[in-house]
C-alpha positions as CSV (number, residue, x, y, z in Angstrom):
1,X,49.8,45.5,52.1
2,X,46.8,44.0,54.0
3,X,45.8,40.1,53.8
4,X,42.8,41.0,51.6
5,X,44.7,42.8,49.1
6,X,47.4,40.0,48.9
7,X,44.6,37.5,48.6
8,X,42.9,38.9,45.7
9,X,46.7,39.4,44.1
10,X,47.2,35.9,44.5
11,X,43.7,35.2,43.0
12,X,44.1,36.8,40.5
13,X,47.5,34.8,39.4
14,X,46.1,31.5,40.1
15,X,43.2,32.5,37.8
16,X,45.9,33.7,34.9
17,X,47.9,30.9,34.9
18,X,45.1,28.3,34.8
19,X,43.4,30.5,31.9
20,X,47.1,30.9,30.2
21,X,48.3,27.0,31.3
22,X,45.4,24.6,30.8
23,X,45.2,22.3,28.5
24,X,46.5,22.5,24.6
25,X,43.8,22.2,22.5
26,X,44.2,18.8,20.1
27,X,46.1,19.3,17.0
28,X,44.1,18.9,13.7
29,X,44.7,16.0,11.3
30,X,46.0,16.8,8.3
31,X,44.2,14.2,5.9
32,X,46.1,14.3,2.2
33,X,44.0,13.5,-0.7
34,X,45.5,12.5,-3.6
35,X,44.7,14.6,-6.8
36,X,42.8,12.7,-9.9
37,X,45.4,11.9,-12.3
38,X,46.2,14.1,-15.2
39,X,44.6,12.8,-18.3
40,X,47.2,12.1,-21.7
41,X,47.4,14.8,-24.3
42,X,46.0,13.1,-27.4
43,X,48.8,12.0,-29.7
44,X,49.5,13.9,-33.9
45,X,47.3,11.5,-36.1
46,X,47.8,13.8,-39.4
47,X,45.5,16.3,-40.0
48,X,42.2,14.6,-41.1
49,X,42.4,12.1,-38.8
């Protein structure tokens, strides 16, 4: 193969693996938020009550 062809080849991997192999992107935080509490059920007072 000639030296121009070989040249591109090898441009063309060192542009792949810096598109594939750069940085990670950050992870997300995961913020948990804890739920309002569940209100009581109302207690049997009779039936007038």
């Amino acid at each position: 193969m000639s030296k121009t062809i070989k040249a591109l080849c090898a441009l063309g991997f060192v542009v792949t693996v810096s598109a594939c192999g750069g940085d990670k992107a950050p992870d997300d935080e995961y913020i948990v938020v804890d739920p309002a509490p569940i209100s009581v059920e109302p207690s049997y007072t009779g039936k007038y009550k």
